[in-house]
C-alpha beads as a LAMMPS data file, in Angstrom:
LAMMPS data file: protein, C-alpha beads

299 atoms
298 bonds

1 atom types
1 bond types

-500.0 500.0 xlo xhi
-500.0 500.0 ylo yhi
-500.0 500.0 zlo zhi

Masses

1 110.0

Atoms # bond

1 1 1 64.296 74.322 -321.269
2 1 1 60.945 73.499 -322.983
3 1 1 59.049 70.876 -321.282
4 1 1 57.877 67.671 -323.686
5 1 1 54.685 66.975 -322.462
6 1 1 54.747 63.951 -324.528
7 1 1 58.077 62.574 -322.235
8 1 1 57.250 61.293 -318.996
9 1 1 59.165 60.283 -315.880
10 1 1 57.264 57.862 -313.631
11 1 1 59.563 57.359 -310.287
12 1 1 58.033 54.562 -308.181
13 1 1 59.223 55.202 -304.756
14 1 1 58.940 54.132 -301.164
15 1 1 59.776 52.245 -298.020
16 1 1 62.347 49.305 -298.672
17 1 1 61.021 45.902 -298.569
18 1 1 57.655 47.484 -299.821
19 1 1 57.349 46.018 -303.963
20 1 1 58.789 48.318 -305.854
21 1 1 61.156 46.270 -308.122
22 1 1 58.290 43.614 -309.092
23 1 1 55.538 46.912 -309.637
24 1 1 58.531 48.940 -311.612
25 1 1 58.936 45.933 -314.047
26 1 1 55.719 45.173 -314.383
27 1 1 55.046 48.671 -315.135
28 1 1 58.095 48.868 -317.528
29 1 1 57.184 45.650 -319.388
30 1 1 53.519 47.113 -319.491
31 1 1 54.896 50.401 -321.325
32 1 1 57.465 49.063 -323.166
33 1 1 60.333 50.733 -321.541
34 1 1 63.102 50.767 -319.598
35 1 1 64.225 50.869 -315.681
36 1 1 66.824 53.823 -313.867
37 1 1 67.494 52.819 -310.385
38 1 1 67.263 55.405 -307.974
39 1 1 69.033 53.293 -304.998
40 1 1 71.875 54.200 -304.081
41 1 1 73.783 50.662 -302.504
42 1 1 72.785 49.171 -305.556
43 1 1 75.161 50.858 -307.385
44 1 1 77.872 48.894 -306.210
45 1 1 79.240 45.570 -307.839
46 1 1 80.708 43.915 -304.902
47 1 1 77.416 44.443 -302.340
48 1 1 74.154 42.042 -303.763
49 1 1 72.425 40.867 -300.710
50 1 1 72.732 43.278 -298.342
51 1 1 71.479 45.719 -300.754
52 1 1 68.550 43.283 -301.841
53 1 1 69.012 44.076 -305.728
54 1 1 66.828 42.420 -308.233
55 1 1 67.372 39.067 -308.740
56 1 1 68.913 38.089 -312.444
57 1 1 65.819 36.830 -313.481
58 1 1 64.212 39.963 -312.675
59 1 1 67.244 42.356 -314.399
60 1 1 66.686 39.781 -317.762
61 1 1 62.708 40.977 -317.623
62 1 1 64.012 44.848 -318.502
63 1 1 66.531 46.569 -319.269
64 1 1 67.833 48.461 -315.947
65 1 1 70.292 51.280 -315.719
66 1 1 72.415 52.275 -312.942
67 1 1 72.882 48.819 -311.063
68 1 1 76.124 47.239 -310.758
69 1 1 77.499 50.153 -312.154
70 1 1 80.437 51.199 -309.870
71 1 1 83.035 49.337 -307.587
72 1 1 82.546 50.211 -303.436
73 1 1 86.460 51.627 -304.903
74 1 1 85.073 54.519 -306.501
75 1 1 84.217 57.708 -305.925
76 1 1 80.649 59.284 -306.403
77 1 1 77.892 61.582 -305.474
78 1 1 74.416 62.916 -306.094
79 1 1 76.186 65.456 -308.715
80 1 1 77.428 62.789 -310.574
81 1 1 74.307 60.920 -310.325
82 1 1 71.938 64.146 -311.813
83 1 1 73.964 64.109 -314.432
84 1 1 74.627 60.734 -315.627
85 1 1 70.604 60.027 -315.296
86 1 1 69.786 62.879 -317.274
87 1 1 72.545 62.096 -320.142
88 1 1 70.549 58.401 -320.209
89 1 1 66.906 59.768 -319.927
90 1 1 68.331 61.431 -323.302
91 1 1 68.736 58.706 -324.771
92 1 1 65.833 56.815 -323.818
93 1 1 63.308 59.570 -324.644
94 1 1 64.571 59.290 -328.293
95 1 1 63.076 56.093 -328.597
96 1 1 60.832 55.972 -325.790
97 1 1 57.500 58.060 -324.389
98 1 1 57.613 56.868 -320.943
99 1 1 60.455 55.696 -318.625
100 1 1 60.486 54.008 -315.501
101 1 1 62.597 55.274 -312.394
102 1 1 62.515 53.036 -309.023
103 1 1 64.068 53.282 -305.920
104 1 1 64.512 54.179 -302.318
105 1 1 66.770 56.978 -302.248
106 1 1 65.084 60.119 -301.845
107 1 1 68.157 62.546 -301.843
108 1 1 68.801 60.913 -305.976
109 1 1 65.063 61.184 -306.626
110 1 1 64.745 65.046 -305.707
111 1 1 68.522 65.664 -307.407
112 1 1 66.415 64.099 -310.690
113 1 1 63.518 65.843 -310.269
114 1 1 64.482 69.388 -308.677
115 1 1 68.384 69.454 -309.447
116 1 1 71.107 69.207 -306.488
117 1 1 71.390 72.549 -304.394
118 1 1 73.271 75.182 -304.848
119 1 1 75.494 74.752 -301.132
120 1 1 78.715 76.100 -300.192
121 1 1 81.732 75.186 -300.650
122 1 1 83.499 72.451 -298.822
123 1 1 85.554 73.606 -295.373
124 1 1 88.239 71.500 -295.139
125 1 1 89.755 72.668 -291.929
126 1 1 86.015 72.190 -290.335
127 1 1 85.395 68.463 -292.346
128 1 1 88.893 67.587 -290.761
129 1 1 88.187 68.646 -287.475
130 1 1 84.435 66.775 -287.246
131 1 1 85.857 64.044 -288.846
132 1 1 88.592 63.839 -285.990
133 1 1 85.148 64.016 -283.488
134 1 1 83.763 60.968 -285.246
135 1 1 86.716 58.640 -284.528
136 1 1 87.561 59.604 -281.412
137 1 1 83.982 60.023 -280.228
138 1 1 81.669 58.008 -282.134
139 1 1 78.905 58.612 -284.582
140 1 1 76.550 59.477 -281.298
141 1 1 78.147 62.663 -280.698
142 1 1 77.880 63.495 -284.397
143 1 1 73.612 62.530 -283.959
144 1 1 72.993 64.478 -280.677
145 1 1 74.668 67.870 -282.729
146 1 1 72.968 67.514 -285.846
147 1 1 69.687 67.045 -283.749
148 1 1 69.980 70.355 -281.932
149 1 1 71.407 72.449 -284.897
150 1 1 68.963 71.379 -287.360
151 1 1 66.002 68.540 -286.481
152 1 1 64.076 69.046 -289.771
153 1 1 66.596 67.627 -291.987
154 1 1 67.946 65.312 -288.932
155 1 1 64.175 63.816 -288.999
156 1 1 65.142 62.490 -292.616
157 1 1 68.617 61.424 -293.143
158 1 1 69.673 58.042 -292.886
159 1 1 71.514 58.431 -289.266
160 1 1 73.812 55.401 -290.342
161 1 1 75.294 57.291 -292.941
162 1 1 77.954 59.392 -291.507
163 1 1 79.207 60.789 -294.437
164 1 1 75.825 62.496 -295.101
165 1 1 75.714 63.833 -291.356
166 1 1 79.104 65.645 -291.175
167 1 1 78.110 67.497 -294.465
168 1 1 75.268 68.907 -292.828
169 1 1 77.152 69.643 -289.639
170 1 1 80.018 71.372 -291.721
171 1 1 77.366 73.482 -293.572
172 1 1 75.376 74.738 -290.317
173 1 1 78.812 75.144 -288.592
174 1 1 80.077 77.609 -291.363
175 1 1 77.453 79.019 -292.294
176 1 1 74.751 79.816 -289.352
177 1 1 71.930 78.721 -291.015
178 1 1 70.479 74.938 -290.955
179 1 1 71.329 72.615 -293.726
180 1 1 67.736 71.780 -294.350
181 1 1 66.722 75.338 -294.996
182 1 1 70.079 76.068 -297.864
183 1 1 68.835 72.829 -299.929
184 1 1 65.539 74.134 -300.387
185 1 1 66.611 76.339 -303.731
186 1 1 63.781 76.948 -306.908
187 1 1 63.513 73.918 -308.478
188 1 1 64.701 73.217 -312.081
189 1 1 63.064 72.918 -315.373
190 1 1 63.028 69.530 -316.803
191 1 1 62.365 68.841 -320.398
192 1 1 60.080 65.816 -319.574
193 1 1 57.195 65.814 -317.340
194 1 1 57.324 63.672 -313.907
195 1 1 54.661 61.782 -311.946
196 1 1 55.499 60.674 -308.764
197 1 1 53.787 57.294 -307.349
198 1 1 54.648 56.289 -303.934
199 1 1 54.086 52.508 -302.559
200 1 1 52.703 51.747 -299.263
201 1 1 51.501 49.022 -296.871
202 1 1 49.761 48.878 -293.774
203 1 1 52.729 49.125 -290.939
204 1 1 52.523 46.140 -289.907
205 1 1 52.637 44.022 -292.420
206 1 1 55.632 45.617 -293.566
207 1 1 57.587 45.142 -290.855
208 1 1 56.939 41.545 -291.038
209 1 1 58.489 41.854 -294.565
210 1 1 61.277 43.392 -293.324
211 1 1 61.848 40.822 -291.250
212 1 1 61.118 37.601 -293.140
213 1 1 63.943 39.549 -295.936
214 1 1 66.198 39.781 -293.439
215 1 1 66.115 35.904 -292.494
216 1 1 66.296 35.388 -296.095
217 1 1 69.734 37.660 -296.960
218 1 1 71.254 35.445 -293.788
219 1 1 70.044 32.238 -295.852
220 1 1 71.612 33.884 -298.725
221 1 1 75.148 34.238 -297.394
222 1 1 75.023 37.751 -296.149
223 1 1 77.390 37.140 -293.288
224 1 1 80.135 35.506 -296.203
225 1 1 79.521 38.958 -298.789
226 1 1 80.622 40.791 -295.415
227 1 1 83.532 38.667 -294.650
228 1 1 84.375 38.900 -298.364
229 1 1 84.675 43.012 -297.812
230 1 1 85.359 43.042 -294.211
231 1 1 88.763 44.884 -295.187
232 1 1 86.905 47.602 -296.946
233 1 1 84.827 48.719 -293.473
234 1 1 85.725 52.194 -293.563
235 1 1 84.450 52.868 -297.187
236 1 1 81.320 54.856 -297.072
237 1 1 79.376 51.694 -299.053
238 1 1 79.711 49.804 -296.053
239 1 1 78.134 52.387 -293.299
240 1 1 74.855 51.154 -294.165
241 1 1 71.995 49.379 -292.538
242 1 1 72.398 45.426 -293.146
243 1 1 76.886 45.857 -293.529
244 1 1 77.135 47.769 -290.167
245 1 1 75.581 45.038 -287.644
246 1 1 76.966 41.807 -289.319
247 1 1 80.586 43.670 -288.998
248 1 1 80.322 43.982 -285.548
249 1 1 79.603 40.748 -285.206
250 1 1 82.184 39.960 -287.096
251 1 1 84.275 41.927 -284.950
252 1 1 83.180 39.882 -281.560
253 1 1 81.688 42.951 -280.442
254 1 1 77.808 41.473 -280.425
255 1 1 76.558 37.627 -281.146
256 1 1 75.400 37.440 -284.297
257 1 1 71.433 36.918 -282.937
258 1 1 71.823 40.457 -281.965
259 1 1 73.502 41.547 -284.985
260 1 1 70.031 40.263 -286.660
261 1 1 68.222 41.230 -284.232
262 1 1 70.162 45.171 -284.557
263 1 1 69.501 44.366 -288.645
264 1 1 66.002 44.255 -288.429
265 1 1 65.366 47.143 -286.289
266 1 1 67.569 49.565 -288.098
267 1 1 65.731 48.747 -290.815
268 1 1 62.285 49.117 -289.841
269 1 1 63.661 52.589 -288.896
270 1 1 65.385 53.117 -292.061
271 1 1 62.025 52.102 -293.856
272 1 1 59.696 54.983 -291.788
273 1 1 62.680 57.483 -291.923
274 1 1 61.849 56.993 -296.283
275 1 1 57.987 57.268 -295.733
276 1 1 58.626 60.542 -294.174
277 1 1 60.536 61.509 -296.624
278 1 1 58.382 60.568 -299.570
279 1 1 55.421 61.933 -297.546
280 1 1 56.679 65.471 -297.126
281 1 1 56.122 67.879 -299.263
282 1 1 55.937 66.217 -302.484
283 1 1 53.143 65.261 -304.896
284 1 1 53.222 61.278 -304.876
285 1 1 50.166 59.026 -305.624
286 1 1 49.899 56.589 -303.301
287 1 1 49.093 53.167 -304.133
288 1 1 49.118 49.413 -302.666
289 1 1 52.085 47.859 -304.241
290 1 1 49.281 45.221 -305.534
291 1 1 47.609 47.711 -307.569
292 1 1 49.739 48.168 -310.766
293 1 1 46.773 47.823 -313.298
294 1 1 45.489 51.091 -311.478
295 1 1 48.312 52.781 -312.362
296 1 1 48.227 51.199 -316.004
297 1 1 44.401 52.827 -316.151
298 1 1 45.625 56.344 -314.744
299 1 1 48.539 56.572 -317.017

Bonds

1 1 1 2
2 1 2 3
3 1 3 4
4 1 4 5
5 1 5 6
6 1 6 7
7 1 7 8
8 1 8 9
9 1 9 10
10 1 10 11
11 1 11 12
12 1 12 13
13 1 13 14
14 1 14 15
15 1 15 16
16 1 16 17
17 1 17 18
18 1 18 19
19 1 19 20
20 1 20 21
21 1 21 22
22 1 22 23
23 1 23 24
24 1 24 25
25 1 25 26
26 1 26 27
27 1 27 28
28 1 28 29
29 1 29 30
30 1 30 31
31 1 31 32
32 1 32 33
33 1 33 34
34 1 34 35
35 1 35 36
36 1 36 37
37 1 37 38
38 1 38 39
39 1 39 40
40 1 40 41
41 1 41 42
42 1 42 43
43 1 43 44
44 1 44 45
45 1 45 46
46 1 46 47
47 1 47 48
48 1 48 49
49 1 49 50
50 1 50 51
51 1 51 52
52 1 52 53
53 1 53 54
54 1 54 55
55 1 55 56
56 1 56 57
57 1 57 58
58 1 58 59
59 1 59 60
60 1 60 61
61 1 61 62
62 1 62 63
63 1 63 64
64 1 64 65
65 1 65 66
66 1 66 67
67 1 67 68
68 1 68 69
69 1 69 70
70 1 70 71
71 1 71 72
72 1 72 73
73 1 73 74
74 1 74 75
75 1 75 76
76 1 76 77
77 1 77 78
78 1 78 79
79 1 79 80
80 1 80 81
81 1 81 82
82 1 82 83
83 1 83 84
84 1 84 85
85 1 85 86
86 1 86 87
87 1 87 88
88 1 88 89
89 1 89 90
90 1 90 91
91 1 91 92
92 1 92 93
93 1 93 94
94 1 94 95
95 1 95 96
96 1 96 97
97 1 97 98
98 1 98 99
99 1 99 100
100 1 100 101
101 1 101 102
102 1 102 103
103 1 103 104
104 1 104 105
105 1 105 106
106 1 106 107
107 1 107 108
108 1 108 109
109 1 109 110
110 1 110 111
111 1 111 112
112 1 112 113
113 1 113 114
114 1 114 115
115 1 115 116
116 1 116 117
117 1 117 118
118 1 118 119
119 1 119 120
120 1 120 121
121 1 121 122
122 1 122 123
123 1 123 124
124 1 124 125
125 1 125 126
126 1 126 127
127 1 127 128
128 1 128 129
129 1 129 130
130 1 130 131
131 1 131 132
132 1 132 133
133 1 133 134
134 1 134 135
135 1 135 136
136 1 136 137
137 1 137 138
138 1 138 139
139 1 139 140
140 1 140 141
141 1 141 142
142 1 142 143
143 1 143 144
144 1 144 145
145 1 145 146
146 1 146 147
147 1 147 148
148 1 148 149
149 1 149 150
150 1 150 151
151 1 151 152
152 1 152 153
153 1 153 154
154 1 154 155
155 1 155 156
156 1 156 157
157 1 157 158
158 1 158 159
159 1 159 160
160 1 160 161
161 1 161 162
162 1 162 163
163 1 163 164
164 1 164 165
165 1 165 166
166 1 166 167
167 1 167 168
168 1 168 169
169 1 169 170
170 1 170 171
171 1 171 172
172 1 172 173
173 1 173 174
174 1 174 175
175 1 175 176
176 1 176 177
177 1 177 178
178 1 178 179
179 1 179 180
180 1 180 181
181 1 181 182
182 1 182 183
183 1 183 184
184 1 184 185
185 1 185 186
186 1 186 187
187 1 187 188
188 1 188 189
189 1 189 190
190 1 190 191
191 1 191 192
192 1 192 193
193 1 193 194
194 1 194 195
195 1 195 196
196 1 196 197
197 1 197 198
198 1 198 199
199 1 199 200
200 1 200 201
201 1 201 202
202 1 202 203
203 1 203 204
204 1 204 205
205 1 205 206
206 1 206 207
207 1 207 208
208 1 208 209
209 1 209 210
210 1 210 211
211 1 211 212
212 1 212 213
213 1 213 214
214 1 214 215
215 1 215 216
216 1 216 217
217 1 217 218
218 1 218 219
219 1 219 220
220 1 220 221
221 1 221 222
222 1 222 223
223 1 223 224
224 1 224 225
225 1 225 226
226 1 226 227
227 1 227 228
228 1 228 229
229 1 229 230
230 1 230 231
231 1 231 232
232 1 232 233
233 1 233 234
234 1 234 235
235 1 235 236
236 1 236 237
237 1 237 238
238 1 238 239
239 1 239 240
240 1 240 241
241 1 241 242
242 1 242 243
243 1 243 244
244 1 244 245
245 1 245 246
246 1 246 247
247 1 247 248
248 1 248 249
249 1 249 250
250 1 250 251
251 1 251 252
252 1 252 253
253 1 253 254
254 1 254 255
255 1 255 256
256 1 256 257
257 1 257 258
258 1 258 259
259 1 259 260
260 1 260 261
261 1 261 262
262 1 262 263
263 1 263 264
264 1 264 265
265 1 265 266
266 1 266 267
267 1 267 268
268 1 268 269
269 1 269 270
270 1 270 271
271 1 271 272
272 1 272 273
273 1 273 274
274 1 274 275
275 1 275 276
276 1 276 277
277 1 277 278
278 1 278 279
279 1 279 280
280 1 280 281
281 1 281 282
282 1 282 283
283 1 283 284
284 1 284 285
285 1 285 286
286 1 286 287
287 1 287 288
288 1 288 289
289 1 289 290
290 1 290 291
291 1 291 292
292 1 292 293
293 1 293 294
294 1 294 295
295 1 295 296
296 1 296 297
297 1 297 298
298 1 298 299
């Protein structure tokens, strides 16, 4: 595929709780574009603050794709995901130059920007059997394996997703050969150019972020939006930092001070487990989320 040179991706990325939706619409409004998410919770209709999606006011600035898109009911992926976000960059390159893509989900970003890899084929008498280890044993068990059998790509992946972790395990089990070392395939050619800008603060003063959001999604009503989809705890929406403590609170298993206290943690880990992400091996710009006229000027 011939790239257009005169089509450009810009994917503002980076730790959560960093800036990225104001920069990304002020950047979008700027260029006179449009916004694809590239965050993966906020696909889902029925999840809002735990997933800390832009506020209405903020959706009303620009015109954002792939937000509120799906129900926690349905079933998706990263395939699904390359595809449907290169169907709509289609259609926005035919009446725009530039287009804005935001978000914190690196596995979405690459599948955008490199294509999904080629891995094998589900086992389903090996899924069953790990996914028998899971219940009976606890998500633990299912860390400490993926840790020895392959550390690069456990250094990365969101350990509260255990959907993501028993994929890996099935694919080193089956195959030999660690999971991190099958995804890394050529790339693929895109028809539009792609320039990577990353947002960062000093440590920190992120984590106070972090923090001060989380007080704010409890102010918010996080702890009714759980009870509202307490019955849906074993979808794979709900295995996610800011769902998974205020359930177990829910459950009597913790008071709810340490189910904040859990919330905040997990995320500050969540947020340096996406820095290393972002930071390795890829070609991002790195800017203070303060600094979108310096984009503006390099663009």
């Amino acid at each position: 595929m011939p790239i257009r040179p005169d089509k450009q991706l810009i994917i503002i990325a980076g730790p959560t709780a960093v800036g990225k939706t104001v920069f990304a619409i002020n950047l979008a409004k700027e260029l006179k574009t449009e916004i694809i998410s590239a965050d993966s919770r906020q696909f889902y209709r029925e999840l809002t603050i735990g997933t800390a999606k832009p506020s209405p006011e903020h959706l009303k600035q620009v015109n954002h794709h792939f937000i509120n898109n799906l129900s926690i009911h349905d079933y998706y992926n990263v395939a699904r995901y390359e595809t449907e976000v290169l169907d709509t960059l289609g259609k926005l390159f035919r009446v725009n130059d530039k287009v804005v893509m935001v978000g914190g989900s690196g596995l979405y970003i690459n599948a955008i920007c490199n294509g999904i890899d080629e891995l094998p084929d589900a086992n389903v008498e090996l899924r069953l059997r790990l996914q028998n280890k899971l219940q009976k044993e606890g998500v633990e068990v299912i860390r400490s394996e993926l840790m020895k059998l392959d550390p690069e790509f456990y250094a990365i992946v969101d350990t509260y997703n255990p959907n993501r972790m028993l994929r890996a395990l099935e694919v080193c089990l089956s195959t030999g050969r660690k999971y991190s070392d099958l995804r890394k395939n050529p790339n693929k050619v895109r028809g539009f150019t792609i320039l990577k800008i990353g947002l960062n603060i000093e440590r920190k003063q992120l984590y106070s972020i972090i923090n001060n959001r989380v007080d704010l999604m409890l102010e918010q009503g996080l702890v009714e939006e759980v009870k509202l989809n307490l019955k849906y705890r074993n979808l794979n929406a709900l295995n996610t930092v800011g769902y998974k403590e205020i359930i177990k609170y829910l459950d009597g298993e913790i008071s709810l001070e340490q189910s904040v206290t859990d919330l905040k943690t997990n995320t500050r880990r969540y947020a340096k487990r996406q820095l290393t992400w972002f930071r390795k091996g890829e070609q991002y710009q790195w800017f203070h989320p303060d600094e979108p006229e310096a984009v503006i000027q390099m663009l």
